[in-house]
N, CA, C and O atoms as a DFTB+ gen file, in Angstrom:
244 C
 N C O
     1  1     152.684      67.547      97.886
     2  2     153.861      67.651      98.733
     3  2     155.104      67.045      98.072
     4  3     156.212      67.566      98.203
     5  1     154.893      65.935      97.360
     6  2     156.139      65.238      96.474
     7  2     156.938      66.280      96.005
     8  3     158.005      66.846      96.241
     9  1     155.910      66.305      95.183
    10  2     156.401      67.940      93.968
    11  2     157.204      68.527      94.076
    12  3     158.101      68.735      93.259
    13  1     156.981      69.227      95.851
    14  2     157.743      70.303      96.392
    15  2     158.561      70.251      96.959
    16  3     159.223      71.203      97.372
    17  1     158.851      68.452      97.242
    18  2     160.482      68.326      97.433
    19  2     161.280      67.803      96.497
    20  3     162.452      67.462      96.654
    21  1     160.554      67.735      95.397
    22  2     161.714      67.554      93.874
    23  2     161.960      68.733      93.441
    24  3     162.995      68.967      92.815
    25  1     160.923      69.791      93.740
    26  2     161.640      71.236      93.104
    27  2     162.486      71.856      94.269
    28  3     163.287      72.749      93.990
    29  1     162.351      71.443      95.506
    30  2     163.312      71.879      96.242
    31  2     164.661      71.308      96.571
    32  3     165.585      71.993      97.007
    33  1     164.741      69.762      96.294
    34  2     165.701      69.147      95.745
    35  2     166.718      69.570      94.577
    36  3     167.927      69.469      94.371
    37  1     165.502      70.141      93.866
    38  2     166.541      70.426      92.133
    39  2     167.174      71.823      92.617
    40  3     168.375      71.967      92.387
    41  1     166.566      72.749      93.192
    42  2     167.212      73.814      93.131
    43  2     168.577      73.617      94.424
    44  3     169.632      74.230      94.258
    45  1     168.437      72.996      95.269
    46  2     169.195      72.908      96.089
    47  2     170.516      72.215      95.199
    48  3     171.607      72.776      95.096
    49  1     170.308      71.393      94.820
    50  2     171.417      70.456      93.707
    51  2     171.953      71.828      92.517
    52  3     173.121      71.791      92.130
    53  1     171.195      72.761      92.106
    54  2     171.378      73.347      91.042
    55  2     172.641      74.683      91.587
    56  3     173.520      75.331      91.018
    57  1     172.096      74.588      92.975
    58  2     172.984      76.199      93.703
    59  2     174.208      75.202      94.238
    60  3     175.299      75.771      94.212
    61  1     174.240      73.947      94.676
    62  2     175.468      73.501      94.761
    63  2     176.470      73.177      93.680
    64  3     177.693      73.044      93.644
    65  1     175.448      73.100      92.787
    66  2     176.520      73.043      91.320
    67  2     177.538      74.438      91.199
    68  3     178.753      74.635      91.202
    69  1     176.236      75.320      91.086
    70  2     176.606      76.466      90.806
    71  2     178.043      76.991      91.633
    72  3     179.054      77.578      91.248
    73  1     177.573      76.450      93.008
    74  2     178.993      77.075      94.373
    75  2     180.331      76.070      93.528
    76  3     181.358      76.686      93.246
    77  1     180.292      75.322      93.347
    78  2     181.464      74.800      92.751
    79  2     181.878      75.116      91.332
    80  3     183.063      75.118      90.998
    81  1     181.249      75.285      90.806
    82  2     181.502      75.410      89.215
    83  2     182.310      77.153      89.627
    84  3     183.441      77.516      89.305
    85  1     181.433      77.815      90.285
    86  2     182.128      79.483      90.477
    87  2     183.548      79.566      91.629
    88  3     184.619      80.132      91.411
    89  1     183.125      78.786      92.914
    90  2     184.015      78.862      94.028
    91  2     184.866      77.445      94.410
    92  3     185.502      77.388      95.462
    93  1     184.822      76.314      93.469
    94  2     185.689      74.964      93.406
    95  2     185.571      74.204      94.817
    96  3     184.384      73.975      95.049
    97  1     186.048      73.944      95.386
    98  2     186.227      73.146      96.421
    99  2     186.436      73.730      97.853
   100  3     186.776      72.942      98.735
   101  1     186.310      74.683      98.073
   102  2     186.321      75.646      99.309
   103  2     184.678      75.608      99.117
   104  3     183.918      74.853      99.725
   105  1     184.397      76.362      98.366
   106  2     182.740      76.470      98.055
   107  2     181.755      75.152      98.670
   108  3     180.861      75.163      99.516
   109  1     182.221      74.262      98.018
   110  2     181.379      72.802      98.293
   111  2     181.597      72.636      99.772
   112  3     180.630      72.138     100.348
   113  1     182.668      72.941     100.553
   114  2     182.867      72.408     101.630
   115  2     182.255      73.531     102.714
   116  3     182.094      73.457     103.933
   117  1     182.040      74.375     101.954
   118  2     181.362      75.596     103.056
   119  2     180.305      75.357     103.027
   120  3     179.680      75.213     104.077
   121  1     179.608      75.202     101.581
   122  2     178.055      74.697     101.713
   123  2     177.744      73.568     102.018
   124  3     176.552      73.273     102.104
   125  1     178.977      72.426     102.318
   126  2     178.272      71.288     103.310
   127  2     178.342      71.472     104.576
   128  3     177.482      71.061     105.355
   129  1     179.298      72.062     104.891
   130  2     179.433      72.613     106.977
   131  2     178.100      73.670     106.902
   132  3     177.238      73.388     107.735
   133  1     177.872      74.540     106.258
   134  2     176.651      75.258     106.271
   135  2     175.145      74.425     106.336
   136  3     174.240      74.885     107.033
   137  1     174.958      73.146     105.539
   138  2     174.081      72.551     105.423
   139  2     174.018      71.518     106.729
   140  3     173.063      71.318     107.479
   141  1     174.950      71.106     106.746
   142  2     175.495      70.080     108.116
   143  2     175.137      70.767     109.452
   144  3     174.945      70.001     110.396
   145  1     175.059      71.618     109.597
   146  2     175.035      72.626     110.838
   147  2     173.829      72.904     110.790
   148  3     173.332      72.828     111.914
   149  1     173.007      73.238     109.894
   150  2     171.662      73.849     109.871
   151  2     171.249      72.705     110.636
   152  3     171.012      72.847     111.836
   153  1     171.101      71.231     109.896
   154  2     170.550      70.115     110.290
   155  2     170.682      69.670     111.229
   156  3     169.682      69.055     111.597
   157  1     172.029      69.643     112.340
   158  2     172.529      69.307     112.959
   159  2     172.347      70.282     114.611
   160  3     172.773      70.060     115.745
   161  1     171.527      71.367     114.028
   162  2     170.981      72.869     114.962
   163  2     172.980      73.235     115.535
   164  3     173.383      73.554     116.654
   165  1     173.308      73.143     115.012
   166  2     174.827      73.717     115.390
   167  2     175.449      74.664     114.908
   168  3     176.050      74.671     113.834
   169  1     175.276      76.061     116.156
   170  2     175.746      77.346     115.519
   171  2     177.122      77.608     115.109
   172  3     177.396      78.406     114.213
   173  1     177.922      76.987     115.714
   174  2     179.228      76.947     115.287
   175  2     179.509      76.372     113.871
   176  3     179.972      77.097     112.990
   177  1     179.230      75.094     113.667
   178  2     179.247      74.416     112.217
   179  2     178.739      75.251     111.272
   180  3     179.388      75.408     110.238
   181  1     177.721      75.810     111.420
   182  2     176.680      76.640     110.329
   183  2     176.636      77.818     110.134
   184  3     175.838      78.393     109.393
   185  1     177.857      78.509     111.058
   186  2     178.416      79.645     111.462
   187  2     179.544      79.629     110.547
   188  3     179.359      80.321     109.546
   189  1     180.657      79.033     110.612
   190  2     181.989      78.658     110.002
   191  2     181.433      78.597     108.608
   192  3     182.024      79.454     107.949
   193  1     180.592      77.985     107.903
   194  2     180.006      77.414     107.166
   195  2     179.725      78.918     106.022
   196  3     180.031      79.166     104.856
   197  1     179.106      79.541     106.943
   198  2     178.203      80.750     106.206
   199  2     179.495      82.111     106.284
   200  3     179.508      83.009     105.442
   201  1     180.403      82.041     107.317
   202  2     181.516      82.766     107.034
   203  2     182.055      82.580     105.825
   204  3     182.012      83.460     104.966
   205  1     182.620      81.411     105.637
   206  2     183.811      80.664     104.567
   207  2     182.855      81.140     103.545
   208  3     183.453      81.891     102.775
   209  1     181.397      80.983     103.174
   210  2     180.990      81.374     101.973
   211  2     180.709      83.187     101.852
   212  3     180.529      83.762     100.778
   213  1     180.719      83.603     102.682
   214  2     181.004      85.059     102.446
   215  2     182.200      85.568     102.379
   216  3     182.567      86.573     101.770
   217  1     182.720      84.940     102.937
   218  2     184.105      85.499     102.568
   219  2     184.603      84.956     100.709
   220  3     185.334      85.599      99.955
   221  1     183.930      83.646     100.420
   222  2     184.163      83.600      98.791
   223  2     183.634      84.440      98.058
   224  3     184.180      84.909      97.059
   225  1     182.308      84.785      98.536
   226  2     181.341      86.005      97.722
   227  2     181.831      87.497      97.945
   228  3     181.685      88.504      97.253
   229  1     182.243      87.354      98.735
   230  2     183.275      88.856      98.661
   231  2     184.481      89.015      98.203
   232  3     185.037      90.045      97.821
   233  1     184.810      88.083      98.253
   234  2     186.544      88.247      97.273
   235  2     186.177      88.122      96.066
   236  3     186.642      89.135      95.544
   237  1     185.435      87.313      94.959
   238  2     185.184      87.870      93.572
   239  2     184.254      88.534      93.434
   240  3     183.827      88.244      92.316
   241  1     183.500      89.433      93.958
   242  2     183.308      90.313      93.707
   243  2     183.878      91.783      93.506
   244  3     183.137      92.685      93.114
């Protein structure tokens, strides 16, 4: 069980890198209201959250 929350740790750390390194500081803050909300069971927070990052994934694309 350790294991599988250091590899789920790393990848989680690795895709937040990634949202910032591609989408800067809008990015990070969508994927913390996105993450914040999941945890928090709050559809609104995690709602806003998952908008703001589609709407980054659709504009450079």
């Amino acid at each position: 069980m350790p294991l599988v929350a250091v590899v789920v740790a790393a990848l989680a750390i690795g895709f937040e890198q990634l949202v910032q390194w591609k989408y800067g500081p809008m990015g990070i803050i969508a994927f913390v209201a996105l993450t914040v909300g999941i945890k928090a069971r709050s559809t609104m927070i995690s709602g806003i959250g998952a908008v703001i990052l589609v709407m980054l994934f659709a504009q450079s694309g």
